[in-house]
Structure formats: C-alpha cells, structure tokens
VEXDOZA-567686 format. One record per residue (C-alpha): residue number from 1; residue in three letters; z, x, y. Coordinates in nm, 2 decimals. Each point is the difference from the previous one (the first is absolute). Layout:
NUM ALA Z X Y
...
REM end
This chain:
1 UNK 1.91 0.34 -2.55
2 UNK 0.09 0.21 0.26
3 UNK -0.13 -0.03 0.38
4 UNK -0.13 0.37 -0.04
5 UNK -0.16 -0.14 -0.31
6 UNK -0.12 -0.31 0.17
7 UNK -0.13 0.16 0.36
8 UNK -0.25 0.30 -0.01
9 UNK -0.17 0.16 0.29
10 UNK -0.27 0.22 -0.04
11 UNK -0.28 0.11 0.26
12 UNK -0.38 -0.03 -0.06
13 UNK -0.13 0.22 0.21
14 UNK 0.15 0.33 0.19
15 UNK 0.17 -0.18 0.30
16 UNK -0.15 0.09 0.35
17 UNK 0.19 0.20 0.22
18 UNK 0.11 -0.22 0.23
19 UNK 0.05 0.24 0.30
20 UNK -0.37 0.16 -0.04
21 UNK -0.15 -0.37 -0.05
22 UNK 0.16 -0.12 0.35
23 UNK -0.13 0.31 0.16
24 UNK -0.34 -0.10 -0.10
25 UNK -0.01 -0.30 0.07
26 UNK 0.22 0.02 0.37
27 UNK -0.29 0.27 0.11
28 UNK -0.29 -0.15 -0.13
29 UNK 0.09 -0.33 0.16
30 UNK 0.11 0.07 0.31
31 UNK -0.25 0.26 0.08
32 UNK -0.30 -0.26 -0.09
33 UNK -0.19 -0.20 0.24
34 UNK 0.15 -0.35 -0.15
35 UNK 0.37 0.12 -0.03
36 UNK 0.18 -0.11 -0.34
37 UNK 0.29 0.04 -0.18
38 UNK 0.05 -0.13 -0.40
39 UNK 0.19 -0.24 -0.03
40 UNK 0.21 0.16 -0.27
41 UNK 0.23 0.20 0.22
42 UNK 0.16 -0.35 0.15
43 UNK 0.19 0.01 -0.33
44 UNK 0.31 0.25 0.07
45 UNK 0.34 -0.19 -0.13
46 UNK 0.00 -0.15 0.35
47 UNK -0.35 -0.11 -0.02
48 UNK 0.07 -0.19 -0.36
49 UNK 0.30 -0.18 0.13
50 UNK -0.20 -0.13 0.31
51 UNK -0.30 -0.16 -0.21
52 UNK 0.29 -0.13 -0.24
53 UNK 0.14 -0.19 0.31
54 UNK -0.39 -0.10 0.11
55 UNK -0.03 -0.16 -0.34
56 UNK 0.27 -0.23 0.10
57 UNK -0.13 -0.06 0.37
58 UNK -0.07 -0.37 0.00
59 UNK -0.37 0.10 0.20
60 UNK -0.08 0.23 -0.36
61 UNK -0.12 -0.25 -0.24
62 UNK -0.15 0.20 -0.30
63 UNK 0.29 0.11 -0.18
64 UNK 0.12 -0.36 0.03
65 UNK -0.37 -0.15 -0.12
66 UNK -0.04 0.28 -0.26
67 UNK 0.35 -0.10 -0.17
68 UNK -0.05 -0.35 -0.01
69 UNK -0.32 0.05 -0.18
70 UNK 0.19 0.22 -0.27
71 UNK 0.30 -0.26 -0.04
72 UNK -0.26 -0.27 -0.05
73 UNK -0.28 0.18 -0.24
74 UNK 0.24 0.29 -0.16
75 UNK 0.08 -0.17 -0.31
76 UNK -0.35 -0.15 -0.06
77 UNK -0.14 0.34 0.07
78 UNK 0.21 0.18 -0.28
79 UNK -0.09 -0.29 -0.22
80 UNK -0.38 0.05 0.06
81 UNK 0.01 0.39 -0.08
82 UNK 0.27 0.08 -0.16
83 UNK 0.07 0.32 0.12
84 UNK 0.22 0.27 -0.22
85 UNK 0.07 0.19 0.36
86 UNK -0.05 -0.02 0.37
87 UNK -0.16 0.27 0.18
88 UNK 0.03 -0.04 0.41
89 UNK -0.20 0.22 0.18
90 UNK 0.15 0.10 0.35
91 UNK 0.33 -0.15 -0.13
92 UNK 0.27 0.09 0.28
93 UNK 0.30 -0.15 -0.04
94 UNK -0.12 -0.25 -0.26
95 UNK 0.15 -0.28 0.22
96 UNK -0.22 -0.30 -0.14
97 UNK -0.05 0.14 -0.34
98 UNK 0.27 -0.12 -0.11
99 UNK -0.13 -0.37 -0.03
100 UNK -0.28 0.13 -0.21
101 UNK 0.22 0.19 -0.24
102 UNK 0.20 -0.32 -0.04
103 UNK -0.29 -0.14 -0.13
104 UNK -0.05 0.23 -0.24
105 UNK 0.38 0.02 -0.15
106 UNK 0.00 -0.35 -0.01
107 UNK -0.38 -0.05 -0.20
108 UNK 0.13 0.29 -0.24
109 UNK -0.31 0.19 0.07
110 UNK 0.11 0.35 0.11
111 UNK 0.30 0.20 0.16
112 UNK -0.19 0.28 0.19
113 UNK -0.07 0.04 0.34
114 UNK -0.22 0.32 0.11
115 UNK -0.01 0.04 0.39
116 UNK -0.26 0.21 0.13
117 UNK 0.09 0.18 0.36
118 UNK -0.03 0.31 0.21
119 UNK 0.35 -0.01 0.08
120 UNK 0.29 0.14 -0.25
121 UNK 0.29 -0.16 0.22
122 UNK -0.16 -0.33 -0.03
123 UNK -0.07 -0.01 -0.33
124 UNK 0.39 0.18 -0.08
125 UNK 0.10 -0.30 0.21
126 UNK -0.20 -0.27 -0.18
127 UNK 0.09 0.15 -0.37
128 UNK 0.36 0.03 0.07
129 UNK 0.02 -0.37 0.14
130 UNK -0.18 -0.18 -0.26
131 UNK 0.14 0.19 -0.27
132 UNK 0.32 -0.10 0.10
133 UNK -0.08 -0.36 0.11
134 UNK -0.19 -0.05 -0.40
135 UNK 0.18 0.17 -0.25
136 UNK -0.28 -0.06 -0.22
137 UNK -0.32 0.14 0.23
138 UNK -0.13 0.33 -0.06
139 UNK -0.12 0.18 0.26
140 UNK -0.29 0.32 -0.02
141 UNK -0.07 0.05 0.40
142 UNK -0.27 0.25 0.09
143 UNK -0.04 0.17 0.30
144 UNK -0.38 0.07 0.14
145 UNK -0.29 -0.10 0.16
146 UNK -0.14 -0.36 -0.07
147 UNK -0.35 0.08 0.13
148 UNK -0.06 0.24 -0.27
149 UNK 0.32 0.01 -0.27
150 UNK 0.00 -0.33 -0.10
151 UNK -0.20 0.02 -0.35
152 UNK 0.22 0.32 -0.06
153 UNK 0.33 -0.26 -0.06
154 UNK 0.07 0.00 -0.34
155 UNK 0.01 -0.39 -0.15
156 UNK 0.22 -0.13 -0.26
157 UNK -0.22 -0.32 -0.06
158 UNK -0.11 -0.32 0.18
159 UNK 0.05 0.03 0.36
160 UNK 0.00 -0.17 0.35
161 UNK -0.09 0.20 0.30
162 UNK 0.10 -0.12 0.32
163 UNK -0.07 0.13 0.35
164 UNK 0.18 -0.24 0.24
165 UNK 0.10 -0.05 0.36
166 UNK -0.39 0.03 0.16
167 UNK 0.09 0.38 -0.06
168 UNK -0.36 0.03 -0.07
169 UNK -0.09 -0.11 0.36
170 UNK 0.16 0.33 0.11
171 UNK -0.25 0.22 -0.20
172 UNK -0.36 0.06 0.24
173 UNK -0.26 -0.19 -0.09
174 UNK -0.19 0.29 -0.16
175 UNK 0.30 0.09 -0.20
176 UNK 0.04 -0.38 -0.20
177 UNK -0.33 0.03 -0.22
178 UNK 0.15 0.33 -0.13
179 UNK 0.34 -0.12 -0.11
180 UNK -0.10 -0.30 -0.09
181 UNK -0.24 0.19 -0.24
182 UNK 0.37 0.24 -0.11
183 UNK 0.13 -0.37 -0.08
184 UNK -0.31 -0.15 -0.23
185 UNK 0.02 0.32 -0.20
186 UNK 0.38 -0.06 -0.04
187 UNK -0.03 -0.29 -0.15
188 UNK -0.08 -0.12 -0.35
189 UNK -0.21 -0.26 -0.15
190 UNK 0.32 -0.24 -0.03
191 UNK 0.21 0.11 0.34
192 UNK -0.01 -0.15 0.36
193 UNK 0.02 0.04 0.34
194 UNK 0.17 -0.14 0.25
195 UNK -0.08 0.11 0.35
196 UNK 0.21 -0.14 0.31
197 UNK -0.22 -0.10 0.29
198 UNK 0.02 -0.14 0.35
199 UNK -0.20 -0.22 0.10
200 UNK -0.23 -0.05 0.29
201 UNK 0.17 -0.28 0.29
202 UNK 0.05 -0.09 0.35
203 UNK 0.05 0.36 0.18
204 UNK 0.30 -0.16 0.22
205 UNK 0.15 0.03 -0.38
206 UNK -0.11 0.33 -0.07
207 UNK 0.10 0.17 0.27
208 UNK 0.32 -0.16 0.00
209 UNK 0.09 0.15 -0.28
210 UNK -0.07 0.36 0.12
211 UNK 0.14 -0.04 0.34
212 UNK 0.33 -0.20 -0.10
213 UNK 0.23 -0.15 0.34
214 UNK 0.28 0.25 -0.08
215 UNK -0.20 0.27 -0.01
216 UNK 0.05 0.12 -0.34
217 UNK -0.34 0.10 -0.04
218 UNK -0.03 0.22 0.34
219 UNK 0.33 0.21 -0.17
220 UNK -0.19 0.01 -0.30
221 UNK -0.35 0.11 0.15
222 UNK 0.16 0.27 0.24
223 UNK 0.25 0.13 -0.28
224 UNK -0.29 0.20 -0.09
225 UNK 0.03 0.21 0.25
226 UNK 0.38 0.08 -0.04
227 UNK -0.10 0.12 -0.35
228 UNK -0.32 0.22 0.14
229 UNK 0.29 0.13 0.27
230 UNK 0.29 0.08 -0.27
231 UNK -0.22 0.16 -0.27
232 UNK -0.25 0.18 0.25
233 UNK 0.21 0.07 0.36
234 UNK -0.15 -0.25 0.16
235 UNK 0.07 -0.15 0.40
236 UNK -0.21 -0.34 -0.06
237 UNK 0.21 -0.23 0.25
238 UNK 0.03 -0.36 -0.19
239 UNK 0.01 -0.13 0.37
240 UNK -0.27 0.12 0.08
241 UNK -0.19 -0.25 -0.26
242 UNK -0.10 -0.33 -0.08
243 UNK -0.02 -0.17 -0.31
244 UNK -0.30 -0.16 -0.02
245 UNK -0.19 -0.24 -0.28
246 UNK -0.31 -0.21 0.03
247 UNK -0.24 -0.18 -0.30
248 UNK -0.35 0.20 -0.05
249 UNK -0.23 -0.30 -0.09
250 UNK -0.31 0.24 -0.13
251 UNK 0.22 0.17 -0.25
252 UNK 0.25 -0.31 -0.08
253 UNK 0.29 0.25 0.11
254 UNK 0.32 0.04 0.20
255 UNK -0.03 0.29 0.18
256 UNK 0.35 0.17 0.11
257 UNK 0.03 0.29 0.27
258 UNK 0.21 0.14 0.24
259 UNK -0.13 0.04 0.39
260 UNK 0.10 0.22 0.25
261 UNK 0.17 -0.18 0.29
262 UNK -0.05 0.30 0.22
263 UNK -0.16 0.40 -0.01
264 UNK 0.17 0.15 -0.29
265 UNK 0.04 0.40 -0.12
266 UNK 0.14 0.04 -0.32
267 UNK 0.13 0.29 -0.14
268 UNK -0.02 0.10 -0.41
269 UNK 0.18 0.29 -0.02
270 UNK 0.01 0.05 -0.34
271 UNK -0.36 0.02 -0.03
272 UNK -0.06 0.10 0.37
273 UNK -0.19 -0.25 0.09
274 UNK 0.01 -0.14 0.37
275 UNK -0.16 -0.36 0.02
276 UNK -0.12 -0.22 0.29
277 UNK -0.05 -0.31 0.02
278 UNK -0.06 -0.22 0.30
279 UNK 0.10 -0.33 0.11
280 UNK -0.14 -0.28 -0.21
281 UNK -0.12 0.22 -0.27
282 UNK 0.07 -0.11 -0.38
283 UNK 0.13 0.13 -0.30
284 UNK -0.12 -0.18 -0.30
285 UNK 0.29 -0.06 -0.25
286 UNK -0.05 -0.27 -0.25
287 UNK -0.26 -0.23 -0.14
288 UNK 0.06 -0.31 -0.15
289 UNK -0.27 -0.18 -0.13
290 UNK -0.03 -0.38 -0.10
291 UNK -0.22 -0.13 -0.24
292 UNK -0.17 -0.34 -0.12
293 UNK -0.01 -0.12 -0.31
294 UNK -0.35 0.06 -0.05
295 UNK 0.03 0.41 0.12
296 UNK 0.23 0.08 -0.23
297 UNK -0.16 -0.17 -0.29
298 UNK -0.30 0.22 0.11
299 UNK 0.16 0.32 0.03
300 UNK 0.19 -0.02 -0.33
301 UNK -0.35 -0.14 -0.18
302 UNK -0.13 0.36 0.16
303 UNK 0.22 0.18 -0.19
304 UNK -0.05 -0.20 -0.34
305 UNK 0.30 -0.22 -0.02
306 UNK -0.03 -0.36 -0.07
307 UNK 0.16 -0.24 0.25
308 UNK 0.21 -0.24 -0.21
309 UNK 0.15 -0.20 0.24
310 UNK 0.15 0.01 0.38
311 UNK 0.31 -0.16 0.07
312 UNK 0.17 -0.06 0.36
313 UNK 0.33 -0.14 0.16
314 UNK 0.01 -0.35 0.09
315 UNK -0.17 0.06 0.35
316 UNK -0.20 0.24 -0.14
317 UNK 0.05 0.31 0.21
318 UNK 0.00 0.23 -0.24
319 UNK -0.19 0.05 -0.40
320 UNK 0.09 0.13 -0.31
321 UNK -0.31 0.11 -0.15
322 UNK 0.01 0.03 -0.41
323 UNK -0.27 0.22 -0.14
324 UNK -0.10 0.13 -0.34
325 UNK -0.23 0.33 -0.11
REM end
C-alpha cells in the first residue's frame, strides 16, 4: 500500500479564514474592559517550537507525568477495549501517541489512527511521520472543529478517543460541558475515552511550570504579540511587557497574562485601530485549568459518560481519566 493510499486528509467543516478570525478576536479583545487575546494565535511555527522546548523544561512536568502514565497503562488499556482505531482529538504533532498505537500493533487489534485537529500542517506533519515511522498504520486525518465536528468523523469500528495533555484545561469553563457533550455522542456503546488531566497541587509547582527559570515561557506568552504584529501591522513593543502567571484558587486555574511595564500606544494598522494601555494593565492570554479527581468525574458524568477508572503517575500529579458512553 501506498503512503497516498495509507494517509488521507480531508476537512470537516469549511476552514475559518484565518486573517478575518484574528481580526475579530484582536478588536473585540482589546477594545473590552478585561482585555484578552485567544490563546490560539501563540501557535505561529515559532510559537510551536517554543512549547516543544517548554515540554522539555525540567519545571514543566505534565508532558513527563502524562507519558509515564501511557507507558505504564498503554497495553492494558488496548487489552481492555480493544480498539479497531484511535481517534485523537486536538492531535498536534501526535508526539505521545505513538506509545498507544504500539499497543495496539502489538495486541493485533487495529491499524488506524484518526486525528482530529484544526490545523492542516499539523495533522500533514503527524500523517507523514507516522506513516513513515509504521509501515503498517493507516492514517484518515480530518481537519475541523472539535467542539462541534466530532460525531461528523466517519468510524471504521471499535475506537479509542483520547484528548491528552490537560488540553481540555485550556477550553473556558463554560465551553467543557459542550464538548464534552460533542465527545459522548461520538462514542459508541463499546468505545472509550481517555482524557488527559492535571491535577490540582502545591501552587509553588504550578506556577513553576508556567513561569519556567529560563524564561521559555515569557518568549512563549509574548510571541503572541509578534504574530498580532506580523499578520495585522502591529508596533506592540515585547519590552514593554511582562510575562506574568499566578494560580486562581476559585476556578482551580492558572491564569496567564501579559502586563504593561509602562504607558503603552499601540498601533493596528491593518485594521486601524490605535490602542492604549497604561502601566500595569493586563492582557489576558491563556487559561489553564487544573482539576481533581472528583471534578472531572463530575463533569464527564454531566455529559453522560461513565468514569471507568483514573489513573496517575507515581506522584500523582497528573490523571488519565477512562470513560465510557
């Protein structure tokens, strides 16, 4: 079989237009009373290779936790549900997939993996990597919107759906019931879920993690202005910010933001849109919400999924949390 034969990529949805989108969301947010900016736009080529290097950062524990969880559970997990094909919902780069599709090549059960994202490049990147790492894996990648595409993905059988990294922590808190909803009505009577969760700990540990020594982080938080400047002729001055991160105990989140180290007058000229913004202001940029292990029983009992069991790391910093319909 050829790799055109064994990677497809189709889209689910019309894509946004990316240019439009940012414009919305640039004006709406810095024009509000609370200014904020989504946290998608940190993710220009730059942006990815700076949370690649924060997932190595000895501070940034997750991606650690998270893949000692899979090495340890992976092939009891594909044992348990026997899945014909994977389906990863925000799937990226498909870094820690791979342990789970070892699994499943080596239990027999299936040879498809299905990643779900809003990014083509990612998912080109992910399909042309794995195909050429398992000359046996099929690959059917499908580009859309997981918070309301996901029940449109066609199936080929018995599968496992995994959301991993604590991505779902970035999603507001009014946005989870919804998608979590989009993933229940995925699923069939004899598939699972597999959600990847942090866990609520000692804030000096959180915050650490957020607002690494090297400063990895800061680059990370501010690049989002270099990509508002590039695609909209923007003057933000990166100096003229601080990266800032600090534990929300009422909503169990990490709030990230960037503050104003002095007066400010920014200048979209794109969009012609002049912005000020005084010394100490914030602009919100990122949650990242933390969880125990009885919330997220609770929110995924909400949206009608069974918890089947939550497994964590050795210190147990961070939960996989196996669910049914």
């Amino acid at each position: 079989m050829t790799h055109a034969e064994r990677f497809t990529l189709e889209w689910l949805s019309q894509p946004a237009d990316f240019k439009s989108q940012l414009i919305r969301d640039v004006r709406s947010g810095l024009i509000a009373k609370n200014r904020s900016l989504p946290s998608i736009y940190f993710y220009d080529d730059y942006g990815s290779e700076l949370f690649e290097e924060i997932t190595r950062l000895p501070e940034y524990y997750l991606t650690r936790a998270e893949a000692e969880i899979l090495e340890t559970h992976a092939d009891n997990l594909i044992a348990a549900f026997r899945p014909v094909e994977m389906m990863e919902i925000g799937a990226g780069f498909a870094r820690k997939t791979r342990i789970l599709l070892d699994a499943m090549h080596t239990e027999g059960t299936g040879n498809c993996y299905v990643p779900v994202d809003v990014s083509d490049l990612a998912l080109k990147h992910a399909g042309d990597s794995l195909t050429a790492a398992y000359p046996w894996l099929k690959v059917r990648a499908y580009v859309g919107d997981f918070l309301s595409d996901l029940h449109r993905v066609p199936r080929s059988g018995r599968r496992i759906v995994t959301f991993l990294g604590s991505t779902i922590g970035n999603l507001p808190p009014d946005e989870r019931p919804r998608f979590l909803a989009e993933v229940a009505e995925s699923l069939e009577p004899d598939d699972a879920f597999i959600l990847g969760v942090d866990l609520v700990k000692d804030e000096a540990t959180m915050v650490a993690a957020y607002s690494d020594a090297q400063g990895v982080s800061a680059a990370f938080n501010k690049n989002i202005l270099t990509v508002i400047n590039r695609h909209l002729g923007g003057d933000f001055p990166l100096d003229a910010f601080a990266h800032e991160t600090r534990f929300e105990p009422d909503g169990m989140c990490m709030k990230q933001s960037l503050r104003a180290l002095r007066d400010v007058t920014v200048h979209l000229t794109d969009i012609h849109l002049t912005v000020r913004i005084s010394e100490g202001e914030s602009i919100h940029t990122e949650w990242s919400c933390k969880f125990t292990k009885e919330s997220v029983a609770a929110q995924l009992e909400a949206a009608g999924l069974t918890v089947a069991e939550i497994l964590t790391d050795r210190q147990d910093r961070f939960a996989l949390v196996v669910a049914t319909r």
